[in-house]
ZATIBA-697215 format. One record per residue (C-alpha): z, x, y; residue number from 1. Coordinates in pm, 1 decimal. Example, Ala and Ser with C-alpha at 12.3 -4.5 7.8 and 13.67 -1.06 7.14 Angstrom:
<pts>
+----------+----------+----------+-----+
:        Z :        X :        Y :   k :
+----------+----------+----------+-----+
:    780.0 :   1230.0 :   -450.0 :   1 :
:    714.0 :   1367.0 :   -106.0 :   2 :
+----------+----------+----------+-----+
</pts>
This chain:
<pts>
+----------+----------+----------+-----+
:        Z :        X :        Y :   k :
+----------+----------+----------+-----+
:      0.0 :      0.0 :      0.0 :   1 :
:   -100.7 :    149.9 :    306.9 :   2 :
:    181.3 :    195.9 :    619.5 :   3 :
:     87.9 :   -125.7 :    856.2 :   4 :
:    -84.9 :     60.2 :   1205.8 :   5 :
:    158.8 :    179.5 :   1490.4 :   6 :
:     96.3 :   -154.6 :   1635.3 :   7 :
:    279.7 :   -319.7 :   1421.7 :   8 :
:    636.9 :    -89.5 :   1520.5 :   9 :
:    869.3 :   -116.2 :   1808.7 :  10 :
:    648.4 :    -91.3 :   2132.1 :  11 :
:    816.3 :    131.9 :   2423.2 :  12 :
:   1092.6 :    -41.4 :   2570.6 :  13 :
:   1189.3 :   -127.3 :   2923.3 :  14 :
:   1526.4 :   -120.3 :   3041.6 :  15 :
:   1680.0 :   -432.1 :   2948.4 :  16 :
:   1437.2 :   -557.7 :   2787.4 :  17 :
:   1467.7 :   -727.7 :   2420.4 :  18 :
:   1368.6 :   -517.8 :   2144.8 :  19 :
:   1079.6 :   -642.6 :   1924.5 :  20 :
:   1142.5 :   -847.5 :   1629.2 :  21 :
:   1165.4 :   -741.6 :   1271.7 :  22 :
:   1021.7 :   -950.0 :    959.6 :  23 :
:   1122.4 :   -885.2 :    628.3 :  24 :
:    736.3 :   -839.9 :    523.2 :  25 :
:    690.7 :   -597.6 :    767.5 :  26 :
:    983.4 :   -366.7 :    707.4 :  27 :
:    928.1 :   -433.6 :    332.7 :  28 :
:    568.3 :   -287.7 :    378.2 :  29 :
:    734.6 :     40.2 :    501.7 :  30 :
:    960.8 :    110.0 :    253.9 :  31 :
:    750.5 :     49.2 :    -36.6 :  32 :
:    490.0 :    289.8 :    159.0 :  33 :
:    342.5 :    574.1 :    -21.5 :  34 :
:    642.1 :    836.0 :      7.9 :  35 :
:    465.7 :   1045.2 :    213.1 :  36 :
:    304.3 :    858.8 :    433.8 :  37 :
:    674.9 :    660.3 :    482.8 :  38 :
:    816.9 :    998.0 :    576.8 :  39 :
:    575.2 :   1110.1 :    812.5 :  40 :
:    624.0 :    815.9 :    983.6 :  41 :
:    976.1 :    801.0 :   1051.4 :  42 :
:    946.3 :   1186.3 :   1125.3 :  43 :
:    711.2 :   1065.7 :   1362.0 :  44 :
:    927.2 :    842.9 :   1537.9 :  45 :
:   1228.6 :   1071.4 :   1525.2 :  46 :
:   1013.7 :   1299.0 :   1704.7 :  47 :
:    999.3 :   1081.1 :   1959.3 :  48 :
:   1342.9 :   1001.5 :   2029.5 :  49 :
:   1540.8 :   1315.0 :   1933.7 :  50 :
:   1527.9 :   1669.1 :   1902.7 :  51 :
:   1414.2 :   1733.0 :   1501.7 :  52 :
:   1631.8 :   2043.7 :   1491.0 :  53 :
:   1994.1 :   1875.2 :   1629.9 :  54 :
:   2220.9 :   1726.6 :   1399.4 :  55 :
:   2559.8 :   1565.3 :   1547.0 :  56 :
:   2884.3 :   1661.0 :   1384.4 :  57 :
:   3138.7 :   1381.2 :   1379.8 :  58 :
:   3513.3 :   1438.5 :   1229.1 :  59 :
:   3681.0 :   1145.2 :   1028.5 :  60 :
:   4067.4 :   1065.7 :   1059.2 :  61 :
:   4207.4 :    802.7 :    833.5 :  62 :
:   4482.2 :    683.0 :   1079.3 :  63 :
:   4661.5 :    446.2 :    841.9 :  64 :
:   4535.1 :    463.8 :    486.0 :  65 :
:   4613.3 :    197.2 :    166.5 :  66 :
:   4767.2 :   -138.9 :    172.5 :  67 :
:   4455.7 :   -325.4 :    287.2 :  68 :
:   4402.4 :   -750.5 :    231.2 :  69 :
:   4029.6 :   -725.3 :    183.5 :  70 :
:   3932.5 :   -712.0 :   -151.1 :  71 :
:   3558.6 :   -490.6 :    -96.5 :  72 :
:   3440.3 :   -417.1 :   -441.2 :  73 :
:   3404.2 :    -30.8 :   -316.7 :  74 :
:   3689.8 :     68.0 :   -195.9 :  75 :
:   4010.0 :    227.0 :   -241.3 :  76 :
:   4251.0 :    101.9 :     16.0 :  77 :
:   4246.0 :   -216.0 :   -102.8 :  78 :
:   4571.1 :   -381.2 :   -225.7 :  79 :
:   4376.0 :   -583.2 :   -450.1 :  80 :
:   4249.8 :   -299.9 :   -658.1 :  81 :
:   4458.8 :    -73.9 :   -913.4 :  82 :
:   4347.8 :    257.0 :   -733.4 :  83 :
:   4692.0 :    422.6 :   -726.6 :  84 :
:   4636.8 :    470.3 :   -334.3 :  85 :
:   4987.5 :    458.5 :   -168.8 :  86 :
:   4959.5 :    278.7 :    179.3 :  87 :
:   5089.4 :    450.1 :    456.2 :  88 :
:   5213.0 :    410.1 :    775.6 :  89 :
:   4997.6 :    424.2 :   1167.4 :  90 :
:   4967.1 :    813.5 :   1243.7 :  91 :
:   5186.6 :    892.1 :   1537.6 :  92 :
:   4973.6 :    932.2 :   1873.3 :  93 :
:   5017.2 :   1315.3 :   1908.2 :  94 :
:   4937.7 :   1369.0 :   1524.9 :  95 :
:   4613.3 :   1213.0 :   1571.2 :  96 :
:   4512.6 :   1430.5 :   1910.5 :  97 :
:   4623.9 :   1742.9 :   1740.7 :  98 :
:   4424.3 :   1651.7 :   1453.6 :  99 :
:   4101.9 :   1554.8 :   1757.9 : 100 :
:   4163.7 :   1903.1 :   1902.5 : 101 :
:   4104.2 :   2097.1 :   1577.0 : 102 :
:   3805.6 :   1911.6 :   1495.2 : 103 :
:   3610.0 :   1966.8 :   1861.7 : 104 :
:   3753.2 :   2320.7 :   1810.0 : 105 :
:   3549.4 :   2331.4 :   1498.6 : 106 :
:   3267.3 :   2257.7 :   1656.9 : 107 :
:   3282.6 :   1847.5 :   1620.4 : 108 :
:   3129.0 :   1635.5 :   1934.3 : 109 :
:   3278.0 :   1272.3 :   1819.6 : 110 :
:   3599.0 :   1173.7 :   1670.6 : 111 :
:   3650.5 :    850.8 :   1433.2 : 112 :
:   3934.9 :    714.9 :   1355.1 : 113 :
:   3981.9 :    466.9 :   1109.9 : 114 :
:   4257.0 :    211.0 :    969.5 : 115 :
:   4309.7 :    -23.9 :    675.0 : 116 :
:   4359.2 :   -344.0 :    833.4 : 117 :
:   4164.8 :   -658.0 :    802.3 : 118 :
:   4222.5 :   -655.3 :   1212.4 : 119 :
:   4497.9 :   -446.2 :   1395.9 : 120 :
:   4844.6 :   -612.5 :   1518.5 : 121 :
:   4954.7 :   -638.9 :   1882.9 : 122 :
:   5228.1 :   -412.7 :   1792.7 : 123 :
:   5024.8 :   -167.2 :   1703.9 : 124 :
:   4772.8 :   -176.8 :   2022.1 : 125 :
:   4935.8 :     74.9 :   2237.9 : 126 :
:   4943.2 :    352.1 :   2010.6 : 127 :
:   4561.2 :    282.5 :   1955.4 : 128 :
:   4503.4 :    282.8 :   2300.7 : 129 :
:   4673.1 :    576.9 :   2343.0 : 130 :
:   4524.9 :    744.9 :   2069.9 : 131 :
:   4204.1 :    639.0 :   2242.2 : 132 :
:   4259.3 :    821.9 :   2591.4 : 133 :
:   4426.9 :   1161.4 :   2390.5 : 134 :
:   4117.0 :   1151.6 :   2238.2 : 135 :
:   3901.3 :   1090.1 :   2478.3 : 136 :
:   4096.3 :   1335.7 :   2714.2 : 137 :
:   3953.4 :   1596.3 :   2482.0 : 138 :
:   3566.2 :   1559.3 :   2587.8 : 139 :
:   3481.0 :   1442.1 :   2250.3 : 140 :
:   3290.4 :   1097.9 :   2197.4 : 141 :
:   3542.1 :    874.8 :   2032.9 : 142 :
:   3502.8 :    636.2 :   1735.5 : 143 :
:   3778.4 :    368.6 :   1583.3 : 144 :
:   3676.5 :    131.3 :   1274.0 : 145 :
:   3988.8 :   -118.1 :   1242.5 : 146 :
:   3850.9 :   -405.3 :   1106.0 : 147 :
:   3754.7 :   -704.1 :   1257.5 : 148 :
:   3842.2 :   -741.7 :   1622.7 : 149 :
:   3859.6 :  -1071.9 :   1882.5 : 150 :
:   3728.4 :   -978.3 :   2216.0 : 151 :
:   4095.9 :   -857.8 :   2427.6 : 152 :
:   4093.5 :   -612.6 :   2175.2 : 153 :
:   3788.5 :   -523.6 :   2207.2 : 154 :
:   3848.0 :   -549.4 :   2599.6 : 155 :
:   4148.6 :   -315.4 :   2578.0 : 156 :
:   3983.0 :    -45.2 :   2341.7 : 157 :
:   3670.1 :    -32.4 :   2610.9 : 158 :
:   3911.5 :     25.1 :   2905.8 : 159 :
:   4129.2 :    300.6 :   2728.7 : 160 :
:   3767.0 :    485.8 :   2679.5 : 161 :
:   3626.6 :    439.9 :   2326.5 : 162 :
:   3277.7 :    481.7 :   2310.9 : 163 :
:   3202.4 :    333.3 :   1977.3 : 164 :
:   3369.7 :     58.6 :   1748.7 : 165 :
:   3225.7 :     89.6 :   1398.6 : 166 :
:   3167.9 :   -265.8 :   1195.4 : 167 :
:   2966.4 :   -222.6 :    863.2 : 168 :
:   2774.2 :   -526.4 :    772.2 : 169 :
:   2794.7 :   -332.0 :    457.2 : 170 :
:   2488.0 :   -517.8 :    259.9 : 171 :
:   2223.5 :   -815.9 :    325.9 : 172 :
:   2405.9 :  -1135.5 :    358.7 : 173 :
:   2262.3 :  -1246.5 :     21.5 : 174 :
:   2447.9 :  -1020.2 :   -203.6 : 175 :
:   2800.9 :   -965.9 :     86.9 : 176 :
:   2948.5 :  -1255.0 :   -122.3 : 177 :
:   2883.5 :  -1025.9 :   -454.9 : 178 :
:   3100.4 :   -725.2 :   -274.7 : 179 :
:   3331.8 :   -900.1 :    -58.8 : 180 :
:   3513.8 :  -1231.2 :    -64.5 : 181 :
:   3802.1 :  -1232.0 :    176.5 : 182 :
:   3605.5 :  -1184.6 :    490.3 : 183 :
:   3222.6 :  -1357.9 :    563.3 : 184 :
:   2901.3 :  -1192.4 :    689.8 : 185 :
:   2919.3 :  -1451.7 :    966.7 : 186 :
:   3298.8 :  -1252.0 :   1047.9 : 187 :
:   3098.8 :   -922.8 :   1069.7 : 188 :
:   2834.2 :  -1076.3 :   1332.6 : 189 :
:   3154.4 :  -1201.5 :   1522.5 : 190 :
:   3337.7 :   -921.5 :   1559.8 : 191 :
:   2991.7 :   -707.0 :   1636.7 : 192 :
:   2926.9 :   -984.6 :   1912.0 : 193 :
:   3266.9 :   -890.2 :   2037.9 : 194 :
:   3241.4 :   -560.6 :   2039.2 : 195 :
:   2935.6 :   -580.7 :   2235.7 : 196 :
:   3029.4 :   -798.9 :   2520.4 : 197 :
:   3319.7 :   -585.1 :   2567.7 : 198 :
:   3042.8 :   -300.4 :   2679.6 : 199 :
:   3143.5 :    -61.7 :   2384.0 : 200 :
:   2804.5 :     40.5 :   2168.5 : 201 :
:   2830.7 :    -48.2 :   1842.3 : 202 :
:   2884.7 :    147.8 :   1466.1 : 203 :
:   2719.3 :    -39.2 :   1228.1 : 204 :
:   2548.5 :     44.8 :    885.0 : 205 :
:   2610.3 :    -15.6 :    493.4 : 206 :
:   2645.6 :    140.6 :    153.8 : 207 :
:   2342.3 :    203.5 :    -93.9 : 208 :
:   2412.9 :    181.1 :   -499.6 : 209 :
:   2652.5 :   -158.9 :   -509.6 : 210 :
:   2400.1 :   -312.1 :   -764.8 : 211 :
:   2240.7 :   -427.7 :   -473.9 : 212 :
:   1810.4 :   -503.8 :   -455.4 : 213 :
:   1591.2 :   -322.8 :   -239.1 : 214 :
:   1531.0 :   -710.8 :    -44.0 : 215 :
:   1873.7 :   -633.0 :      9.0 : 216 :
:   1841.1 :   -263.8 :    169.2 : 217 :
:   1517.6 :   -413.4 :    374.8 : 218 :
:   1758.8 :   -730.2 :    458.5 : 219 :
:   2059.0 :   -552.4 :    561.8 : 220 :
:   1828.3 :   -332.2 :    823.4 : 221 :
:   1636.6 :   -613.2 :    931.0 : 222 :
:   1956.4 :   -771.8 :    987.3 : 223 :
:   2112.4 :   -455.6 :   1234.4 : 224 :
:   1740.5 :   -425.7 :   1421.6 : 225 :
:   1733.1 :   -797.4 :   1477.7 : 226 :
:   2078.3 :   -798.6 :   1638.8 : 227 :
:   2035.1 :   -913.2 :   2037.8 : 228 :
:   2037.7 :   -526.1 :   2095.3 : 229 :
:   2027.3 :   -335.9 :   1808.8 : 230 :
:   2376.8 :    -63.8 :   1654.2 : 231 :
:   2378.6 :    267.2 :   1872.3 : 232 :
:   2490.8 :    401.1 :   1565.0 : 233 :
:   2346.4 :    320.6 :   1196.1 : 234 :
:   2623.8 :    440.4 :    898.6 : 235 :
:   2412.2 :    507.1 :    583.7 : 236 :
:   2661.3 :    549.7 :    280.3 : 237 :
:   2600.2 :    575.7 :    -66.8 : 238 :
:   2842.0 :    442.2 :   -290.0 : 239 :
:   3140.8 :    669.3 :   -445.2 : 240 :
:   3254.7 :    492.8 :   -699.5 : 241 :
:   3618.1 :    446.2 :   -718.7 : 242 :
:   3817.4 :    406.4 :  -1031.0 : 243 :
:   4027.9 :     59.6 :  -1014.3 : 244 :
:   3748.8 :    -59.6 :   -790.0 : 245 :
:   3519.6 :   -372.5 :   -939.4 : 246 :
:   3220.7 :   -141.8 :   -842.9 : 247 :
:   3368.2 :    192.3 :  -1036.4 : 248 :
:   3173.2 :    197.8 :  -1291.3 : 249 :
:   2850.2 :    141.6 :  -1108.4 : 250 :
:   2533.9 :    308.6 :  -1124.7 : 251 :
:   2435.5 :    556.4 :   -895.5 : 252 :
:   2103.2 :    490.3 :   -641.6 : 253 :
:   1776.2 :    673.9 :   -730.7 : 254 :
:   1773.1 :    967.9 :   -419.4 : 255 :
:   1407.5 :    891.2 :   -335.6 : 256 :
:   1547.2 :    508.0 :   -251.9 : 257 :
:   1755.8 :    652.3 :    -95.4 : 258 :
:   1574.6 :    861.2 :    141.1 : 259 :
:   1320.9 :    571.1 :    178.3 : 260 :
:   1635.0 :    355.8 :    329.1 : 261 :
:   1744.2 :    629.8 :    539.1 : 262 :
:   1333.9 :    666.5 :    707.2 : 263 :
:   1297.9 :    303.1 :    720.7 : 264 :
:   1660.3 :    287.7 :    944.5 : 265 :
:   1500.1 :    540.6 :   1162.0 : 266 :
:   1135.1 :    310.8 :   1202.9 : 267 :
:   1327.7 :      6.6 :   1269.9 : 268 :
:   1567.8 :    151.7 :   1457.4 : 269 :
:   1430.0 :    442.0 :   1689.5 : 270 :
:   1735.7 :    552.1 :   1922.5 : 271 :
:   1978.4 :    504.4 :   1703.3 : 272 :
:   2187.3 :    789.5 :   1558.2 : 273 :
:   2154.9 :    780.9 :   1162.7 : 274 :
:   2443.3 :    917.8 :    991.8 : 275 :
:   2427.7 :   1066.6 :    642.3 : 276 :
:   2760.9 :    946.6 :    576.2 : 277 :
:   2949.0 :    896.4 :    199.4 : 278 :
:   2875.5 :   1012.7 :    -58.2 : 279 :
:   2677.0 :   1358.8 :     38.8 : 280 :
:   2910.1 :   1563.1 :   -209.3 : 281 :
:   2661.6 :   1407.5 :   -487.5 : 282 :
:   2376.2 :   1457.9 :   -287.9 : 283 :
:   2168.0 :   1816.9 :   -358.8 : 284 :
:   2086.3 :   1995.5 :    -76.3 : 285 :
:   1697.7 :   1931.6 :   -114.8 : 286 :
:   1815.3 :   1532.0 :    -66.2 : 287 :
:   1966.1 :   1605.2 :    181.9 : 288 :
:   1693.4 :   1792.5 :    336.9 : 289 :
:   1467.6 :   1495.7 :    273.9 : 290 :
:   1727.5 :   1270.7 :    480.0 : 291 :
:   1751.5 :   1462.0 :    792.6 : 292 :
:   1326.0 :   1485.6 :    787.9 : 293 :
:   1339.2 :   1120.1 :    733.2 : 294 :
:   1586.6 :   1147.4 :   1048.2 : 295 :
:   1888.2 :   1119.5 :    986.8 : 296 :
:   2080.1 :   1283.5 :   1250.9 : 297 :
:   2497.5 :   1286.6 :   1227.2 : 298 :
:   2681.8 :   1404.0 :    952.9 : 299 :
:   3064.8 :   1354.2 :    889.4 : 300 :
:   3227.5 :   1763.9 :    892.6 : 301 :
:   3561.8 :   1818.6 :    724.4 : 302 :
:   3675.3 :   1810.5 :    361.3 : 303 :
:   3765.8 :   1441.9 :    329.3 : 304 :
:   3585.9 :   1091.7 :    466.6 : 305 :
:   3902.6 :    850.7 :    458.4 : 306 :
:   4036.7 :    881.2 :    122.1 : 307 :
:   3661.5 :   1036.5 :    -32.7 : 308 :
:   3597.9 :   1441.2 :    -86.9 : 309 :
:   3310.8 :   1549.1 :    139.0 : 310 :
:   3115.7 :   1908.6 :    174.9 : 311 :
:   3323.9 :   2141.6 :    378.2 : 312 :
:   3225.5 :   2300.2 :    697.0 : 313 :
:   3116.7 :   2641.5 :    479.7 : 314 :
:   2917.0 :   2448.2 :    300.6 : 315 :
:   2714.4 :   2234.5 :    578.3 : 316 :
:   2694.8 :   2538.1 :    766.8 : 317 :
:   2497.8 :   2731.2 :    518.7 : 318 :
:   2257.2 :   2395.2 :    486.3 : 319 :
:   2219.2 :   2410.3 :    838.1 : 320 :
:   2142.9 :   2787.9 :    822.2 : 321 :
:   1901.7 :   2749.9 :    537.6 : 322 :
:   1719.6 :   2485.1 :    738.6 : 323 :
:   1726.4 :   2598.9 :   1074.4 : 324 :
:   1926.7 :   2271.9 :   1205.6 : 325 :
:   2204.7 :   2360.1 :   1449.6 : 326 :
:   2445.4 :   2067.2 :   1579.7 : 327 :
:   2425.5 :   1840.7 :   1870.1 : 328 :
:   2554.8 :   1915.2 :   2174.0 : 329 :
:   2857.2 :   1734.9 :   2272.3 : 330 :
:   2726.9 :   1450.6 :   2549.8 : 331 :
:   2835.1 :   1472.6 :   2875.7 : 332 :
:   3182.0 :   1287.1 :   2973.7 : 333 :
:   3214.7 :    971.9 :   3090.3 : 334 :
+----------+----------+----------+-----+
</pts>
């Protein structure tokens, strides 16, 4: 099947202007592209939007781990899954800024943060925000996935200075209800819709290898470029499957798929950062190779992602190295 002409892709956009809508037939038509033809594409676009060469290098803090309501088929900190994860306790505020000052020490440009909590507690707000402007204080673009979030919170979290809040729709909304039961697709769109209002840019992606199709992977993109201005920031993860977990036993995504999810992120959604996220300690460095030429361009640094192991800096650095990739620069302050 031959890759449908330019005219067919995002046209240039205007300041505040919509973007261009996505079909599933169209985007469909992409991925199932000859490989190569797919890749040159997105490459293409990438090209046109970023500097080939620049990856970003994000740090991820688990601020309060374990002891979570949602029951997510994929992950550990639920409390409805026999994972042996201990919950834990909020970080205190100068724990997490210590923790900030390492990473952009180690060469890091954005800081997440991230809690088990189907939505944070008022009582818990002020250490957030203050977590928020320590952060921030730092020069480093700041990140904080808490769950879902009503639109004071979201006020509050814009004024203390985060940058990003990150949502995952996770999957299409077809196959959510296969994953996830305690919280609705419809709950994602709210809290994004939130999120947005409050003038934060929004952190949203999914995870590859639940047993999902690839309608699904086409559905769940479509989904994030169709969004009344499309994510900032586009989380690709592929699964780790977690013993305990009702998805530990599943079976891992073919890389090529893979790749072909990560290139058709980048078409459909040109100035978006694409982050390799979970899952790259199974990933070979040629994969990952093929992701970053597909354009993905943000990596997670450090040896652990939440509760997951992830390559450590030694190790990225020598990928970088071998391919001639050196990290984004940190943006300029706000």
């Amino acid at each position: 099947m031959p890759v449908p002409p330019e005219t067919d892709t995002l046209p240039p956009r205007e300041a505040g202007a919509a973007e261009a809508r996505w079909t599933r037939d169209a985007a469909l038509a992409l991925y199932e592209a000859p490989f190569n033809d797919l890749l040159f594409r997105a490459q293409s676009v990438h090209r046109q939007n970023f500097d080939p060469n620049r990856v970003q290098m994000s740090r991820l803090l688990s601020i309060k781990t374990g002891g979570c309501p949602e029951d997510c088929g994929y992950c550990s900190q639920s409390a409805h899954h026999a994972t042996g994860l201990k919950a834990s306790k909020l970080m205190e505020v100068e724990r997490v800024v210590a923790e900030a000052r390492k990473a952009r020490d180690a060469g890091a440009t954005r800081y997440c943060m991230g809690a088990a909590w189907r939505s944070p507690k008022s009582r818990d707000m002020d250490a957030l925000l203050a977590m928020v402007a320590g952060v921030k204080g730092l020069g480093m673009e700041t990140c904080m996935t808490l769950g879902m979030l009503d639109l004071d919170q979201a006020r509050q979290l814009k004024e203390a200075g985060l940058d990003y809040y990150n949502h995952n729709i996770d999957t299409s909304e077809r196959y959510y209800g296969e994953v996830i039961t305690t919280r609705s697709f419809a709950d994602r769109l709210e809290t994004l819709d939130n999120v947005r209002t409050s003038g934060m840019k929004v952190c949203c992606g999914g995870i590859l290898g639940m047993g999902e199709g690839v309608a699904d992977r086409v559905d769940m993109l479509v989904s994030l470029a169709n969004l009344p201005e499309p994510p900032e920031s586009v989380p690709i993860n592929m699964l780790i499957p977690i013993g305990g977990t009702p998805l530990g036993d599943a079976a891992p995504i073919d890389p090529i798929d893979f790749v072909r999810t990560i290139a058709l992120a980048r078409i459909l959604m040109p100035r978006a950062h694409v982050r390799l996220s979970a899952g790259r300690t199974e990933m070979s460095d040629e994969m990952q190779a093929l992701c970053f030429f597909a354009g993905a361009n943000s990596i997670f640094v450090g040896d652990t992602l939440l509760t997951a192991d992830n390559p450590g800096e030694d190790k990225d650095s020598a990928l970088f190295r071998k391919l001639g990739i050196a990290p984004m620069e940190a943006p300029a302050t706000q």
